[in-house]
N, C-alpha and C positions, 0 to 999 in steps of 0.2 A: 465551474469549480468541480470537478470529477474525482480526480486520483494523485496518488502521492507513492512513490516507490523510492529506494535507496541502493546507493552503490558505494564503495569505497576507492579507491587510488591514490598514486602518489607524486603518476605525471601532470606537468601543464595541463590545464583543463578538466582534468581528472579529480574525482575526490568521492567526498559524502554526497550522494546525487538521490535528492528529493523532487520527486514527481508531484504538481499539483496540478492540475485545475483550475483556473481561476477568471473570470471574467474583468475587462476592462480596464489590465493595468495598462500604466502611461508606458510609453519607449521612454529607453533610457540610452546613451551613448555606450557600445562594448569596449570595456576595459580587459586588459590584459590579466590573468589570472598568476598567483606565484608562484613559486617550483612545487612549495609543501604542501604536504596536504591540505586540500578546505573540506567545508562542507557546503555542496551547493543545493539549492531549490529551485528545481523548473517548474515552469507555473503557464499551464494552456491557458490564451486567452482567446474564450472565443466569438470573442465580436468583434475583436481585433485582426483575427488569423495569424498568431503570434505567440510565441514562450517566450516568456522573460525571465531571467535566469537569478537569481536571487543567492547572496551569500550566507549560508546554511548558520553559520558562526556573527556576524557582526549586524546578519537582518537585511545589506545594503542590498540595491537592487544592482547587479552586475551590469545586466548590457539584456537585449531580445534580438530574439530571431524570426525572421519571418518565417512562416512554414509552407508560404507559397502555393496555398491553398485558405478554403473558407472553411469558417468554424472549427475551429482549434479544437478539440472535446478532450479526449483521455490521451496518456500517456505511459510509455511502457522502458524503461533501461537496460541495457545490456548488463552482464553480472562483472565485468571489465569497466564498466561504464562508459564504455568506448562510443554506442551508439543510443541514438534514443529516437524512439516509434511516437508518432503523434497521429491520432485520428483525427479525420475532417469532415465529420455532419454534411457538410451545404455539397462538398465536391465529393463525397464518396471514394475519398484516397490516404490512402497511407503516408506520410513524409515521414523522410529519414534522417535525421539530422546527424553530423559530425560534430563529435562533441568536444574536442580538441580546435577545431575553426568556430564553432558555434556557427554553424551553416548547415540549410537542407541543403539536401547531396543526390534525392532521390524522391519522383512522389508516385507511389503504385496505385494503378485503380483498381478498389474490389472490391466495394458493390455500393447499391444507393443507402446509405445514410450510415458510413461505419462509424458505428458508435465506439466497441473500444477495442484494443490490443492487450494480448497478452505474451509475453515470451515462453517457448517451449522450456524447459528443466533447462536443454543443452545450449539453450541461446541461436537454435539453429535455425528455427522459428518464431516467425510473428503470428499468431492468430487474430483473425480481425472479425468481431460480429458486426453482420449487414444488416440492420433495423427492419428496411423497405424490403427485402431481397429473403428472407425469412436463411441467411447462411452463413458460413464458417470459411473466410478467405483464409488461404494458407499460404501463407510467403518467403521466401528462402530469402534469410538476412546479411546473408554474401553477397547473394546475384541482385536483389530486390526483385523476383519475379515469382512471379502469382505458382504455385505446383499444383494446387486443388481448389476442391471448392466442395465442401460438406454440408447440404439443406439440412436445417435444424423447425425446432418449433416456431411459435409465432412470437414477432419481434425479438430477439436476442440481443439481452443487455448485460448480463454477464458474464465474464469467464476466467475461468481459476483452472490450474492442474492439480494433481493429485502428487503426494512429496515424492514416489517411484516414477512418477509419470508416465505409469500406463493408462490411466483418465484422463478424459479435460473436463468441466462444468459447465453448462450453458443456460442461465436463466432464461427464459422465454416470458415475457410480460404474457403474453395474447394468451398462452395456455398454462397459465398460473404451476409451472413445473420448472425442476432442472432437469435435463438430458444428462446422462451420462454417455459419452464417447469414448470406447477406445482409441488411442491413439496410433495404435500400430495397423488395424484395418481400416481406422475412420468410418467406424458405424456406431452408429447411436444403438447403445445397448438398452437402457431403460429409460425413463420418465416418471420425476418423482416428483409428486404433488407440494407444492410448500406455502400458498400463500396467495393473498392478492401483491398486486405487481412485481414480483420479483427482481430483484436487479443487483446491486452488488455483490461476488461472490467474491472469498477471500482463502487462501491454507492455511489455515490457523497452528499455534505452535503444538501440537499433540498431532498433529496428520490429520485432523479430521477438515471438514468445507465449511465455511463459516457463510450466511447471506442474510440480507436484508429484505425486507417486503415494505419497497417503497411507496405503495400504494395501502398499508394495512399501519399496524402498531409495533410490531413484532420483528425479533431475529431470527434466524433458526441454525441448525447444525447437523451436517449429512456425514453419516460415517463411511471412510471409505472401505470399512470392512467389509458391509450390509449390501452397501446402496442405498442407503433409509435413512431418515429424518431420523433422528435422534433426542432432538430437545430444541426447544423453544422459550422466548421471554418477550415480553413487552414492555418494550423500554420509550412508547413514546409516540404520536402521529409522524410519521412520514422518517421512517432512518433510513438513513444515505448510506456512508461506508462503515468500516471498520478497522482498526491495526491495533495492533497489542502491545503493551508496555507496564513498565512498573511501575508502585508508588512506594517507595522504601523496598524495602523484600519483599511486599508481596507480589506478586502476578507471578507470571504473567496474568494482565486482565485486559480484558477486549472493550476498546475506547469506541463506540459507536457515534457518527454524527447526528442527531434529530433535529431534522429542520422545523418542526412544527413549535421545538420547545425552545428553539437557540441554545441549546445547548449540547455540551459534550456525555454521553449517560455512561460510567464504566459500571463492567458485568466483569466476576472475575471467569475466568476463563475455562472451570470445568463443566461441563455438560451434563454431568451427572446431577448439579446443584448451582444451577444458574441461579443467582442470584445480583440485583444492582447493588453495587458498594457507594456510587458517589455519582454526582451532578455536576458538571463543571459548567458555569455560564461561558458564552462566545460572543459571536458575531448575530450577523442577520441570516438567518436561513443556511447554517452550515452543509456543508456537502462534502469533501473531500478530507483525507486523512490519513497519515502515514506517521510512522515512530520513527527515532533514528535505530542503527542496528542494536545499541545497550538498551535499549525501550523506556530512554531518561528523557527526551524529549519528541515531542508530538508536534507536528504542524498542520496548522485546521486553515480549509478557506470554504469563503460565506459565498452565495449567489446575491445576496441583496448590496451588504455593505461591501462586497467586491473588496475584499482585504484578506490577510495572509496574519493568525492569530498561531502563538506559540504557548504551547503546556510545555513546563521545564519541572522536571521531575527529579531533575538531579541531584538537589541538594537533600530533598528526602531521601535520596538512596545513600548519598554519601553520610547523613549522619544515622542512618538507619541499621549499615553496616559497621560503622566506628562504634556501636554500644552493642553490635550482636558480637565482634570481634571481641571487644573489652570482657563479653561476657563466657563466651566460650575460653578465651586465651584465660582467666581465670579460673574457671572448673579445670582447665588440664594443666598450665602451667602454675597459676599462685599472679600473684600482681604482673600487670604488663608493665612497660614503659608507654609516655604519650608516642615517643619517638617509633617503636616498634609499630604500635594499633596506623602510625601514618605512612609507615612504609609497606602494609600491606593495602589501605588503602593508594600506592599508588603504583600497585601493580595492575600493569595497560591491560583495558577491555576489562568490563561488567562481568562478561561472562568467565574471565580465569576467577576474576575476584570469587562470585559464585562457586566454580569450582574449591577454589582454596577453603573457602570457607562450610564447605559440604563433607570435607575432608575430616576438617575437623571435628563435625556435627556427629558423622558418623566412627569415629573413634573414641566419643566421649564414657 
């Protein structure tokens, strides 16, 4: 159970595409997908050497794919959500899957023990860190074939770009640092100290680099202004990932996994004044986690209890927003209707709502 990524669309096959991780689930028969939008959840399993593809809306489990390789580990989606990258521990290969057949299509090899993938900003690239190989595969996501090959520090376990994407990030467990790499020459410009085991790294919604020290207590946050560690928190023995979401209006706040406590720890999300706001209990040994794109729902998966746990945050936000409307549409206009406060909340996406309602915050 690794990672968790989203996408959106509207064709067959196409939709809300969440990346997980996850060890152990059963095969299930593939079923045909509807015209309209869903929300899906891929899910690596890697003892299986398999994603199983999960309906993001109802929970069901849709259909798996074989990846045609061993040990399933992370997962990466195109921003089309056309394609999706799965690394494979045991065979040291990339597969490619067609996400429209639900079929690999392709399996590249690039080096011993790729741990995980990340897509370039333009989708043009895969980057793949090599555990055993201490390196940085770079793969053109047209052709499937290998273009470089960037040596990094010792073991590389995560990577993240920078929102211009002239960086990319690279933890390195063996030398308790992230590399920072340009992207345009592919040289390693610096080496920033952050911790014992380094490993998930994330871009947090402010531009900055968000990671974990899965071997220590602690989060940290690299600014990409600096190059420098910026701030730090402990949130717990052993934190796995991280995504960001809301809980009413507040956040964004950064949902960390901690395997040591089972549970979910939210931090809200400025660096200036990291502080924990809340404990969510889960599963067994959580690891992986992603939001959907309004950051109203969360899906968590465990490495012990091998299950797929969901934080719905929804309904906080919708009555969180229906008493901040009632209260603002009050100071500027005088009484609302119920009818008005429910036709703003049902204008499509979080994020217009947000806007409309910041509009008015700032015209008061």
């Amino acid at each position: 159970m690794r990672a968790i990524r989203m996408v959106r669309g509207t064709r067959p096959l196409l939709a809300l595409v969440s990346l997980v991780a996850l060890a152990g689930c059963a095969e299930t028969q593939l079923k045909e997908a509807p015209e309209a939008t869903r929300s899906w959840v891929f899910v690596a399993n890697e003892s299986s050497n398999s994603v199983t593809v999960v309906d993001g809306d109802t929970f069901a489990v849709v259909g798996t794919v074989a990846a045609l390789n061993h040990a399933t580990h992370d997962l990466a989606v195109s921003r089309d959500g056309r394609w999706l990258f799965a690394t494979n521990l045991a065979s040291g290969r990339l597969s490619a899957i067609d996400t429209r057949a639900l079929e690999t299509v392709a399996s590249i090899a690039t080096g011993e023990r790729a741990h995980v993938v990340t897509l370039t900003n333009d989708n043009r690239q895969a980057w793949v860190a090599n555990i055993a190989e201490n390196t940085i595969s770079i793969v053109d996501t047209a052709t499937f074939r290998i273009l470089g090959t960037i040596p990094v520090g010792k073991g590389p376990t995560g990577l993240t770009f920078s929102r211009d994407g002239r960086y990319a990030y690279v933890s390195n467990q063996g030398d308790k640092t992230v590399e920072v790499i340009d992207t345009a020459s592919q040289r390693v410009l610096k080496a920033i100290p952050v911790g014992t085991n380094p490993h998930f790294l994330v871009l947090g919604p402010d531009g900055r680099i968000w990671g974990t020290n899965t071997g220590g207590t602690d989060i940290y946050v690299i600014d990409p202004a600096t190059q420098e560690k910026v701030a730090s928190i402990n949130v717990g023995p052993g934190p796995q990932q991280i995504a960001f979401g809301f809980k009413g209006l507040q956040g964004p706040n950064a949902y960390i996994t901690v395997a040591g406590l089972n549970r979910v720890v939210v931090v809200n999300a400025d660096p200036r004044n990291l502080r924990i706001l809340e404990q969510i209990d889960v599963g067994q040994r959580p690891n992986g986690i992603a939001a959907n794109r309004d950051g109203t729902r969360l899906f968590v998966v465990h490495e012990v209890s091998n299950d797929l746990k969901v934080i719905d945050r929804q309904f906080l936000v919708e009555r969180a927003l229906k008493h901040r409307v009632q209260q603002i549409q009050r100071r500027i206009f005088g009484e609302i209707s119920p009818q008005q406060v429910q036709s703003f909340l049902d204008t499509p996406g979080l994020a217009e709502r947000h806007k409309h309602l910041l509009r008015h915050q700032c015209d008061k």
